[in-house]
N, C-alpha and C positions, 0 to 999 in steps of 0.2 A: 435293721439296715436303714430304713427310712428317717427314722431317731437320731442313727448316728450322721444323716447326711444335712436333716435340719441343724443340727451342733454346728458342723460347719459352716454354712450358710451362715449362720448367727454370728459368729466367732467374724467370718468376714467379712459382713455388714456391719460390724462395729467397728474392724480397723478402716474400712472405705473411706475415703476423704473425700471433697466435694471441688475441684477442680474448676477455678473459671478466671480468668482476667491477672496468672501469674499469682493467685491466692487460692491454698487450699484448705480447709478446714475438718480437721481431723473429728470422728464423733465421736471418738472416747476420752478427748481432751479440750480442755480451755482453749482457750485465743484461737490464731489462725499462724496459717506459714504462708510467708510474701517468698516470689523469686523474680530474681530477676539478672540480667548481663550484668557483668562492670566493666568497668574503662580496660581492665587488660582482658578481657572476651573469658572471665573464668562465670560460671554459675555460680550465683551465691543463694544462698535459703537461709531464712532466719524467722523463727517465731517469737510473736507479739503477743501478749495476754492483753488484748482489747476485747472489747463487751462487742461490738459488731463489726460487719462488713465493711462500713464506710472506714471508720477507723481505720482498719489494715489497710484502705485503699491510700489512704491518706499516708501511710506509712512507706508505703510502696513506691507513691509518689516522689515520697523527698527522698530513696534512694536513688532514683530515676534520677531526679534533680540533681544531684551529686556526681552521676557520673557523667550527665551531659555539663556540668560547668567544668567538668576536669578536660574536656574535648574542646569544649570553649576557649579555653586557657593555655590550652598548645602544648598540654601535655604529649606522652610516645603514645601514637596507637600500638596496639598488639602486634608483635609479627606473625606473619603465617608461614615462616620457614622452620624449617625439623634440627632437629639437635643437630644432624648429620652435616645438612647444607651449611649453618653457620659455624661448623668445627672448619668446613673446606673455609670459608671467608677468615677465620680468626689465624688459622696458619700461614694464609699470605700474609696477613697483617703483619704477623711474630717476624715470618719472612727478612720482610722488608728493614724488622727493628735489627738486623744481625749486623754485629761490629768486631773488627779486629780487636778492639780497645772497651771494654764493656764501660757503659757509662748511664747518665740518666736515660730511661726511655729507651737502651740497646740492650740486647742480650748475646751472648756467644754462640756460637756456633751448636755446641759442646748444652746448652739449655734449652733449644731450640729443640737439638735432635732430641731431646728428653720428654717434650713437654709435644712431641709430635709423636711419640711411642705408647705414652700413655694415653693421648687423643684413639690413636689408630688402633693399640690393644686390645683398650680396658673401656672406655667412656663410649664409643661408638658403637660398644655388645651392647651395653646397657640402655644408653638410652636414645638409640637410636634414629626414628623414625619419628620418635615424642616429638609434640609440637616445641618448640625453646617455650613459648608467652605459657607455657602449658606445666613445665616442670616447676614442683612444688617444693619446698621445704621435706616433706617428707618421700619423695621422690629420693631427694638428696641422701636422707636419711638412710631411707634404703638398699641403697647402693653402699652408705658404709657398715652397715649390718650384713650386706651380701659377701664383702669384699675382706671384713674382719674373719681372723683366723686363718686365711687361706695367704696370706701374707701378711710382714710385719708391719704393726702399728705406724714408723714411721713410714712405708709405704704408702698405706692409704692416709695418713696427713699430706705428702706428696701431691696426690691424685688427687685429692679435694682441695689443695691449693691451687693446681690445673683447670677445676671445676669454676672456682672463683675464680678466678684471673678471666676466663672467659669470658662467664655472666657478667663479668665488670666489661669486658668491653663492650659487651651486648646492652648494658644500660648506658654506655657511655654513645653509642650509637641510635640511643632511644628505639631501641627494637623493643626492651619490656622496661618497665618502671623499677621494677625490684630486684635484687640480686637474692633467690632464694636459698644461695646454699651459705647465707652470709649466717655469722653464729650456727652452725652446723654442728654437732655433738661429734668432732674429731677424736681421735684417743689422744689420752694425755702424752706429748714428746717421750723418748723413755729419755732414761738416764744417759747423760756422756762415758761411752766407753772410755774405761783407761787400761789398758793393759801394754805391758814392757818386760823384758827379758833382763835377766841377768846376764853379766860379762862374757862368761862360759856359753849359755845358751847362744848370744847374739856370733860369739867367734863360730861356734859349729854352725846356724846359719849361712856366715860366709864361705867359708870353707863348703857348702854345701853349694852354693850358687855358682851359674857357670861363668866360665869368665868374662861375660860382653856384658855379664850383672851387674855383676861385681861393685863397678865404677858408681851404677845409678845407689845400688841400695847403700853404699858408702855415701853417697851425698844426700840422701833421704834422708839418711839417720842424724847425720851430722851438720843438717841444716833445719830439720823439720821442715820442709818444702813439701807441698802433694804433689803427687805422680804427677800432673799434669802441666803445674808450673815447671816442674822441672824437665820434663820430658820436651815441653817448647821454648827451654832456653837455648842460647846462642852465645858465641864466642866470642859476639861482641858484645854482650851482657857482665863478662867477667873482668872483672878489676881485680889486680892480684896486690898492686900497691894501695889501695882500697879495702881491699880484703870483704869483697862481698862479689856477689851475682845477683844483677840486676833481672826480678821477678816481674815481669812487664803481663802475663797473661794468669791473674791471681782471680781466685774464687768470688771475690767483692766487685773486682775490676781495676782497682785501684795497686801501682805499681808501688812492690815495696823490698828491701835489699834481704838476701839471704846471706847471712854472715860466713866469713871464711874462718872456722876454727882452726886451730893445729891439724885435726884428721882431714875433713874437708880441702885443705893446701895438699894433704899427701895426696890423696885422691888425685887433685886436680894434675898435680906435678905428674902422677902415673899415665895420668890422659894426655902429657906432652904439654901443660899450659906455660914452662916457662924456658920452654925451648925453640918455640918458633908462634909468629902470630897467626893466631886460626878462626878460620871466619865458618858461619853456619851454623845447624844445630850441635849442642854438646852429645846429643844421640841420634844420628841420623839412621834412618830406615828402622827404627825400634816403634811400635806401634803400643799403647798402654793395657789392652789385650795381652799381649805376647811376654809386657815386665809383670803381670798379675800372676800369668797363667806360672811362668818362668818359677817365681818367687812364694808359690805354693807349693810346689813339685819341691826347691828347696828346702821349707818348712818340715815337710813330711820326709824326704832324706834324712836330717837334721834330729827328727824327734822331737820336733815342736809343733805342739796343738793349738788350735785354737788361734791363731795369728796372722794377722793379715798384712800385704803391705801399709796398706796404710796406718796401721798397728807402727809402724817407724814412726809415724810422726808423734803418735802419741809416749813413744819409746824416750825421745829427744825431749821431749817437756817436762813428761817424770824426774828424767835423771837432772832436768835441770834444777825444778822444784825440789828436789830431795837435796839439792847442795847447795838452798838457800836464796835463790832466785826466788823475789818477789813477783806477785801475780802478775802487776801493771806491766813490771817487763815483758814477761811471760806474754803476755798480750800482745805486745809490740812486735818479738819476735815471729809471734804463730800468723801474725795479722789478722787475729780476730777483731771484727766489729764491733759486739756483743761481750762483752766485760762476764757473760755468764757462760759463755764456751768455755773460759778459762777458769771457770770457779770449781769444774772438778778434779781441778788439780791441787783444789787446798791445803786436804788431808794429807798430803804427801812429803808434809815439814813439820811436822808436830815437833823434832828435838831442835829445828831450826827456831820454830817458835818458840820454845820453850827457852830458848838460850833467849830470846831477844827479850824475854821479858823479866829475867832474873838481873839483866842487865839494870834494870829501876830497883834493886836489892838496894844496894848503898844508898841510894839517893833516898825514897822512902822508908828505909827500916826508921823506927821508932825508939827516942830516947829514951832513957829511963824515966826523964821528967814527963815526956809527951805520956809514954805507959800509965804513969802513977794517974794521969789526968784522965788517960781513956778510962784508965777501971772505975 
Protein backbone atom coordinates (compact mmCIF):
# COMPACT_ATOMS: atom_id res chain seq x y z
CA UNK A 1 0.00 0.00 0.00
CA UNK A 2 2.69 2.35 0.82
CA UNK A 3 4.51 1.42 -2.65
CA UNK A 4 1.52 2.18 -4.40
CA UNK A 5 0.97 5.71 -2.64
CA UNK A 6 4.84 6.72 -3.20
CA UNK A 7 3.94 5.78 -7.26
CA UNK A 8 1.78 8.51 -6.90
CA UNK A 9 3.33 11.09 -5.30
CA UNK A 10 6.06 10.53 -7.87
CA UNK A 11 3.63 10.50 -10.89
CA UNK A 12 2.69 13.99 -9.35
CA UNK A 13 5.51 15.65 -8.59
CA UNK A 14 6.69 15.32 -12.02
CA UNK A 15 3.49 16.70 -13.58
CA UNK A 16 3.72 19.79 -10.77
CA UNK A 17 4.61 22.97 -12.40
CA UNK A 18 6.26 25.80 -10.54
CA UNK A 19 3.92 28.94 -10.69
CA UNK A 20 5.27 32.64 -10.07
CA UNK A 21 5.03 36.02 -12.04
CA UNK A 22 2.25 34.59 -14.86
CA UNK A 23 5.16 31.85 -15.82
CA UNK A 24 4.89 28.36 -15.17
CA UNK A 25 7.36 25.63 -15.68
CA UNK A 26 6.36 22.34 -16.25
CA UNK A 27 9.15 19.44 -14.91
CA UNK A 28 8.59 16.84 -17.35
CA UNK A 29 9.11 19.31 -20.02
CA UNK A 30 11.33 22.01 -21.79
CA UNK A 31 10.66 25.63 -21.98
CA UNK A 32 8.00 27.48 -19.78
CA UNK A 33 4.11 28.56 -20.17
CA UNK A 34 3.67 32.56 -20.02
CA UNK A 35 -0.02 33.70 -19.25
CA UNK A 36 -1.42 36.50 -19.32
CA UNK A 37 -4.95 38.98 -20.10
CA UNK A 38 -5.47 40.33 -23.70
CA UNK A 39 -7.07 43.50 -25.04
CA UNK A 40 -10.56 41.49 -25.12
CA UNK A 41 -10.18 40.19 -21.23
CA UNK A 42 -9.77 36.45 -22.79
CA UNK A 43 -6.64 34.21 -20.97
CA UNK A 44 -4.27 33.42 -23.30
CA UNK A 45 -1.32 30.60 -22.35
CA UNK A 46 1.48 29.92 -24.72
CA UNK A 47 4.63 27.94 -24.28
CA UNK A 48 8.21 29.09 -25.29
CA UNK A 49 11.22 26.51 -25.48
CA UNK A 50 13.69 29.12 -23.84
CA UNK A 51 16.64 27.83 -21.75
CA UNK A 52 15.50 30.20 -18.70
CA UNK A 53 13.49 32.22 -16.60
CA UNK A 54 14.48 35.69 -17.76
CA UNK A 55 13.75 34.72 -21.31
CA UNK A 56 10.04 33.68 -20.73
CA UNK A 57 9.86 36.84 -18.70
CA UNK A 58 10.92 38.77 -21.50
CA UNK A 59 8.53 37.02 -23.56
CA UNK A 60 5.81 37.72 -21.42
CA UNK A 61 6.73 41.13 -21.40
CA UNK A 62 6.20 41.96 -25.13
CA UNK A 63 2.84 40.24 -24.79
CA UNK A 64 2.05 42.59 -22.11
CA UNK A 65 3.37 45.26 -24.50
CA UNK A 66 1.00 44.34 -27.06
CA UNK A 67 -1.91 44.60 -25.54
CA UNK A 68 -1.28 47.86 -23.54
CA UNK A 69 -0.37 49.58 -27.19
CA UNK A 70 -3.76 48.09 -28.48
CA UNK A 71 -5.46 50.23 -25.41
CA UNK A 72 -3.25 53.03 -26.24
CA UNK A 73 -4.41 53.21 -29.70
CA UNK A 74 -8.31 53.32 -28.79
CA UNK A 75 -9.04 50.14 -29.74
CA UNK A 76 -12.89 48.39 -28.13
CA UNK A 77 -12.36 47.55 -24.57
CA UNK A 78 -14.14 44.22 -23.82
CA UNK A 79 -17.84 44.46 -22.89
CA UNK A 80 -19.11 43.13 -19.83
CA UNK A 81 -22.78 42.56 -20.83
CA UNK A 82 -24.29 38.86 -21.45
CA UNK A 83 -25.39 37.52 -24.72
CA UNK A 84 -28.90 38.00 -23.28
CA UNK A 85 -28.59 41.94 -22.41
CA UNK A 86 -27.18 42.75 -25.97
CA UNK A 87 -29.91 40.44 -27.81
CA UNK A 88 -32.54 43.20 -25.77
CA UNK A 89 -30.18 46.18 -27.25
CA UNK A 90 -29.65 44.74 -30.85
CA UNK A 91 -33.66 44.17 -31.20
CA UNK A 92 -34.36 47.82 -30.58
CA UNK A 93 -31.83 48.57 -32.88
CA UNK A 94 -33.46 45.90 -35.83
CA UNK A 95 -36.64 47.83 -34.25
CA UNK A 96 -35.95 51.00 -35.17
CA UNK A 97 -34.56 49.82 -38.95
CA UNK A 98 -38.38 48.57 -39.82
CA UNK A 99 -39.83 50.08 -43.11
CA UNK A 100 -42.84 49.83 -45.20
CA UNK A 101 -40.54 50.03 -48.26
CA UNK A 102 -37.37 47.62 -47.44
CA UNK A 103 -34.33 49.39 -48.62
CA UNK A 104 -30.60 49.89 -47.60
CA UNK A 105 -30.10 49.69 -43.74
CA UNK A 106 -34.36 48.76 -43.30
CA UNK A 107 -35.78 45.55 -42.92
CA UNK A 108 -39.59 44.50 -42.98
CA UNK A 109 -41.60 43.89 -40.64
CA UNK A 110 -42.08 40.26 -41.80
CA UNK A 111 -37.74 39.99 -41.04
CA UNK A 112 -37.77 41.57 -38.00
CA UNK A 113 -40.36 39.19 -36.51
CA UNK A 114 -38.07 36.45 -37.75
CA UNK A 115 -34.97 37.32 -36.70
CA UNK A 116 -36.66 38.13 -33.03
CA UNK A 117 -38.07 34.49 -32.89
CA UNK A 118 -35.00 33.01 -33.52
CA UNK A 119 -33.27 35.56 -30.86
CA UNK A 120 -36.14 34.60 -28.22
CA UNK A 121 -36.24 30.76 -29.12
CA UNK A 122 -33.08 29.28 -30.01
CA UNK A 123 -29.99 31.80 -29.36
CA UNK A 124 -30.97 33.01 -25.77
CA UNK A 125 -31.34 28.89 -24.54
CA UNK A 126 -27.96 28.61 -25.59
CA UNK A 127 -26.08 31.19 -24.98
CA UNK A 128 -27.55 32.83 -22.62
CA UNK A 129 -26.04 34.32 -19.60
CA UNK A 130 -22.26 33.85 -21.52
CA UNK A 131 -20.39 36.94 -21.31
CA UNK A 132 -20.84 38.42 -25.45
CA UNK A 133 -16.48 39.55 -25.28
CA UNK A 134 -16.48 35.90 -24.05
CA UNK A 135 -18.19 33.77 -26.97
CA UNK A 136 -15.74 32.04 -28.99
CA UNK A 137 -15.53 30.52 -32.38
CA UNK A 138 -16.06 27.22 -31.07
CA UNK A 139 -18.91 28.28 -28.81
CA UNK A 140 -20.27 29.11 -32.27
CA UNK A 141 -19.34 25.93 -33.41
CA UNK A 142 -21.17 24.18 -30.92
CA UNK A 143 -24.35 25.56 -31.08
CA UNK A 144 -24.29 24.33 -34.77
CA UNK A 145 -23.48 20.72 -33.84
CA UNK A 146 -26.17 21.02 -31.08
CA UNK A 147 -28.68 22.36 -33.43
CA UNK A 148 -27.79 20.05 -36.50
CA UNK A 149 -30.15 17.21 -37.16
CA UNK A 150 -32.90 18.47 -34.93
CA UNK A 151 -33.74 20.85 -37.83
CA UNK A 152 -32.91 21.44 -41.45
CA UNK A 153 -29.65 22.55 -42.64
CA UNK A 154 -31.10 25.64 -44.00
CA UNK A 155 -32.43 26.38 -40.66
CA UNK A 156 -29.57 26.59 -38.88
CA UNK A 157 -27.74 28.59 -41.92
CA UNK A 158 -30.61 31.00 -40.92
CA UNK A 159 -29.76 31.12 -37.23
CA UNK A 160 -26.20 31.61 -37.68
CA UNK A 161 -26.76 34.34 -40.01
CA UNK A 162 -28.83 35.94 -36.90
CA UNK A 163 -25.75 35.06 -34.93
CA UNK A 164 -23.60 37.19 -37.36
CA UNK A 165 -25.71 39.95 -38.09
CA UNK A 166 -25.56 40.57 -34.28
CA UNK A 167 -21.78 40.20 -33.43
CA UNK A 168 -21.49 42.49 -36.45
CA UNK A 169 -23.30 45.04 -34.69
CA UNK A 170 -21.67 44.41 -31.64
CA UNK A 171 -18.22 45.06 -33.39
CA UNK A 172 -19.60 47.90 -35.02
CA UNK A 173 -20.45 49.29 -31.68
CA UNK A 174 -16.90 48.42 -30.45
CA UNK A 175 -18.34 46.30 -27.66
CA UNK A 176 -15.67 43.30 -28.98
CA UNK A 177 -13.01 43.44 -31.60
CA UNK A 178 -13.93 40.36 -33.44
CA UNK A 179 -17.01 38.78 -34.88
CA UNK A 180 -16.43 35.00 -33.93
CA UNK A 181 -19.00 33.26 -35.62
CA UNK A 182 -17.44 34.92 -38.89
CA UNK A 183 -16.41 31.72 -41.28
CA UNK A 184 -18.34 29.44 -39.02
CA UNK A 185 -18.63 25.73 -40.53
CA UNK A 186 -22.39 26.37 -41.57
CA UNK A 187 -23.89 23.37 -43.74
CA UNK A 188 -23.62 23.50 -47.13
CA UNK A 189 -27.25 25.58 -48.70
CA UNK A 190 -29.19 22.30 -50.01
CA UNK A 191 -30.33 22.21 -53.41
CA UNK A 192 -33.17 24.49 -54.94
CA UNK A 193 -36.28 22.70 -54.72
CA UNK A 194 -38.24 22.26 -57.92
CA UNK A 195 -41.20 20.58 -58.04
CA UNK A 196 -44.57 21.23 -60.25
CA UNK A 197 -47.63 19.37 -61.06
CA UNK A 198 -49.05 18.16 -64.19
CA UNK A 199 -52.34 19.64 -65.83
CA UNK A 200 -54.71 16.98 -64.28
CA UNK A 201 -53.03 17.04 -61.01
CA UNK A 202 -53.00 21.18 -60.73
CA UNK A 203 -57.03 21.11 -62.10
CA UNK A 204 -57.93 18.38 -58.97
CA UNK A 205 -55.93 20.87 -56.75
CA UNK A 206 -58.44 23.61 -57.61
CA UNK A 207 -61.37 21.90 -57.67
CA UNK A 208 -60.26 20.92 -54.31
CA UNK A 209 -59.72 24.52 -52.84
CA UNK A 210 -62.47 26.38 -51.21
CA UNK A 211 -63.79 29.07 -52.84
CA UNK A 212 -62.22 32.46 -51.17
CA UNK A 213 -58.88 30.20 -52.47
CA UNK A 214 -59.44 29.79 -55.38
CA UNK A 215 -58.76 33.43 -56.65
CA UNK A 216 -55.25 33.65 -54.52
CA UNK A 217 -53.82 30.19 -55.89
CA UNK A 218 -55.16 31.09 -59.47
CA UNK A 219 -52.82 34.20 -59.28
CA UNK A 220 -49.91 32.47 -57.58
CA UNK A 221 -49.64 29.96 -60.16
CA UNK A 222 -50.14 32.40 -62.95
CA UNK A 223 -48.00 34.97 -61.90
CA UNK A 224 -45.26 33.21 -59.82
CA UNK A 225 -45.71 35.85 -57.02
CA UNK A 226 -44.99 34.58 -53.09
CA UNK A 227 -47.71 34.46 -50.82
CA UNK A 228 -46.83 37.54 -49.52
CA UNK A 229 -46.32 39.80 -52.24
CA UNK A 230 -49.53 38.91 -53.27
CA UNK A 231 -51.49 38.75 -50.31
CA UNK A 232 -50.31 42.67 -49.72
CA UNK A 233 -51.41 43.83 -53.06
CA UNK A 234 -54.06 46.41 -53.63
CA UNK A 235 -56.36 47.59 -56.21
CA UNK A 236 -54.63 50.24 -56.96
CA UNK A 237 -51.62 48.08 -57.83
CA UNK A 238 -53.63 46.56 -60.80
CA UNK A 239 -53.36 47.76 -64.39
CA UNK A 240 -55.42 45.90 -66.64
CA UNK A 241 -54.38 48.07 -69.82
CA UNK A 242 -50.98 47.45 -68.65
CA UNK A 243 -51.52 44.02 -67.87
CA UNK A 244 -49.44 43.66 -64.86
CA UNK A 245 -49.94 44.10 -60.72
CA UNK A 246 -47.75 46.32 -59.22
CA UNK A 247 -45.48 43.99 -56.56
CA UNK A 248 -44.51 47.03 -54.27
CA UNK A 249 -43.89 44.67 -50.96
CA UNK A 250 -41.19 42.00 -52.77
CA UNK A 251 -38.73 39.78 -50.87
CA UNK A 252 -35.46 42.00 -52.05
CA UNK A 253 -37.53 45.11 -51.37
CA UNK A 254 -37.32 46.36 -54.67
CA UNK A 255 -40.79 46.82 -56.46
CA UNK A 256 -41.33 44.84 -59.66
CA UNK A 257 -44.56 44.00 -62.01
CA UNK A 258 -46.38 40.67 -61.95
CA UNK A 259 -47.51 40.07 -65.49
CA UNK A 260 -51.12 39.69 -66.44
CA UNK A 261 -51.44 36.42 -68.55
CA UNK A 262 -54.53 35.04 -70.29
CA UNK A 263 -55.54 32.97 -66.85
CA UNK A 264 -54.42 35.56 -64.51
CA UNK A 265 -57.05 38.31 -66.58
CA UNK A 266 -59.65 35.44 -65.90
CA UNK A 267 -58.96 35.41 -62.36
CA UNK A 268 -58.88 38.98 -62.17
CA UNK A 269 -62.21 39.50 -64.27
CA UNK A 270 -63.84 36.61 -61.63
CA UNK A 271 -62.69 39.12 -58.68
CA UNK A 272 -64.98 41.92 -60.45
CA UNK A 273 -61.59 43.94 -61.80
CA UNK A 274 -63.36 45.15 -65.00
CA UNK A 275 -66.52 45.93 -63.82
CA UNK A 276 -66.12 48.69 -61.28
CA UNK A 277 -62.90 50.54 -59.84
CA UNK A 278 -61.76 48.89 -56.48
CA UNK A 279 -59.65 50.20 -53.93
CA UNK A 280 -57.73 48.09 -51.07
CA UNK A 281 -56.37 44.96 -50.63
CA UNK A 282 -56.93 42.10 -53.52
CA UNK A 283 -57.51 39.89 -50.14
CA UNK A 284 -58.88 41.53 -47.50
CA UNK A 285 -59.13 39.86 -43.84
CA UNK A 286 -57.10 36.54 -45.40
CA UNK A 287 -54.12 36.13 -43.10
CA UNK A 288 -51.07 33.88 -44.82
CA UNK A 289 -51.45 31.25 -41.97
CA UNK A 290 -55.03 30.67 -42.96
CA UNK A 291 -53.92 30.50 -47.31
CA UNK A 292 -51.00 27.81 -46.10
CA UNK A 293 -53.22 26.01 -43.73
CA UNK A 294 -56.19 26.37 -46.49
CA UNK A 295 -54.11 25.07 -49.37
CA UNK A 296 -52.71 21.81 -47.70
CA UNK A 297 -55.98 20.60 -46.53
CA UNK A 298 -56.56 21.12 -50.48
CA UNK A 299 -53.51 19.12 -51.46
CA UNK A 300 -54.36 16.29 -49.34
CA UNK A 301 -58.33 16.24 -50.70
CA UNK A 302 -56.78 16.36 -54.14
CA UNK A 303 -54.16 13.43 -53.72
CA UNK A 304 -51.26 15.43 -53.90
CA UNK A 305 -47.99 14.74 -51.83
CA UNK A 306 -45.41 16.42 -51.12
CA UNK A 307 -46.58 20.12 -52.24
CA UNK A 308 -46.60 23.15 -50.83
CA UNK A 309 -47.96 26.54 -51.60
CA UNK A 310 -45.15 27.89 -52.44
CA UNK A 311 -44.55 24.94 -54.69
CA UNK A 312 -46.88 27.39 -57.14
CA UNK A 313 -44.24 29.35 -57.67
CA UNK A 314 -41.86 26.93 -58.47
CA UNK A 315 -44.88 25.33 -60.68
CA UNK A 316 -44.99 28.69 -62.92
CA UNK A 317 -41.21 28.66 -63.69
CA UNK A 318 -41.01 25.11 -64.68
CA UNK A 319 -43.70 25.24 -67.12
CA UNK A 320 -42.21 28.36 -68.26
CA UNK A 321 -38.64 26.95 -68.66
CA UNK A 322 -40.05 23.70 -70.40
CA UNK A 323 -41.60 26.02 -73.16
CA UNK A 324 -38.48 27.56 -73.86
CA UNK A 325 -38.15 30.70 -71.74
CA UNK A 326 -34.69 31.52 -71.40
CA UNK A 327 -33.08 31.71 -67.76
CA UNK A 328 -32.31 35.72 -67.85
CA UNK A 329 -35.99 36.03 -68.36
CA UNK A 330 -36.79 33.64 -65.96
CA UNK A 331 -35.07 35.85 -63.69
CA UNK A 332 -36.68 38.95 -64.51
CA UNK A 333 -39.95 37.46 -64.03
CA UNK A 334 -39.22 35.56 -60.54
CA UNK A 335 -37.21 38.84 -59.30
CA UNK A 336 -34.47 36.99 -58.40
CA UNK A 337 -31.26 38.93 -57.35
CA UNK A 338 -29.06 36.15 -57.64
CA UNK A 339 -28.69 34.82 -61.27
CA UNK A 340 -28.12 31.24 -59.25
CA UNK A 341 -31.88 31.00 -57.77
CA UNK A 342 -32.61 30.56 -61.27
CA UNK A 343 -30.08 28.11 -62.27
CA UNK A 344 -32.16 25.14 -61.05
CA UNK A 345 -34.42 25.50 -63.55
CA UNK A 346 -31.81 24.55 -66.30
CA UNK A 347 -32.35 21.14 -66.70
CA UNK A 348 -35.79 21.63 -67.52
CA UNK A 349 -35.27 22.46 -71.45
CA UNK A 350 -32.97 19.91 -72.73
CA UNK A 351 -35.40 19.50 -76.20
CA UNK A 352 -35.64 23.39 -76.10
CA UNK A 353 -31.98 23.32 -76.10
CA UNK A 354 -31.37 20.89 -78.28
CA UNK A 355 -33.48 22.41 -80.96
CA UNK A 356 -31.41 25.72 -80.53
CA UNK A 357 -28.43 24.24 -81.20
CA UNK A 358 -29.17 22.07 -84.41
CA UNK A 359 -30.36 25.31 -85.40
CA UNK A 360 -25.91 26.04 -86.31
CA UNK A 361 -26.62 22.47 -88.44
CA UNK A 362 -26.63 24.46 -91.98
CA UNK A 363 -24.48 26.95 -91.09
CA UNK A 364 -21.54 24.73 -89.88
CA UNK A 365 -22.05 21.40 -91.59
CA UNK A 366 -18.87 20.67 -93.42
CA UNK A 367 -18.19 20.53 -97.25
CA UNK A 368 -17.05 17.89 -98.95
CA UNK A 369 -13.82 20.02 -99.63
CA UNK A 370 -13.54 21.38 -95.94
CA UNK A 371 -14.10 17.11 -95.12
CA UNK A 372 -11.36 15.97 -97.52
CA UNK A 373 -9.10 18.80 -95.59
CA UNK A 374 -10.05 17.73 -92.13
CA UNK A 375 -9.20 13.98 -92.67
Amino acid sequence: MSLMLSDVRGSMSRRRVVKRDGISEPRDRGGFIIQWVDFDGRRRRRTVKVASREAAKAALQAEKTKVEKAKEYGQPLPTTDSFENFAREFLKIQERRIASHVAKGKISQAEYDRQKGIIEGHLKKFFGSQRLAMIRRADVVKYIHERTGKVSDATVIKEINVVKRMLNVAVDLEKISSNPAHRAPVPKAPEGRVRYLTAEELGRVLRACPEWLRPIVGLLVSTGARRGEMLRARWEDVSIPQREIRLRHTKSGKERPALINDLALKVLTSMGADTQKRKGPLFPNVTPAQVTVAFIRACKDAGVEDFSLHDLRHHYSATLRMNGVDLHTLQKLLGHSDPRMTDRYAHLSQPFLLDAARRLDGVLSLTPATENKAV
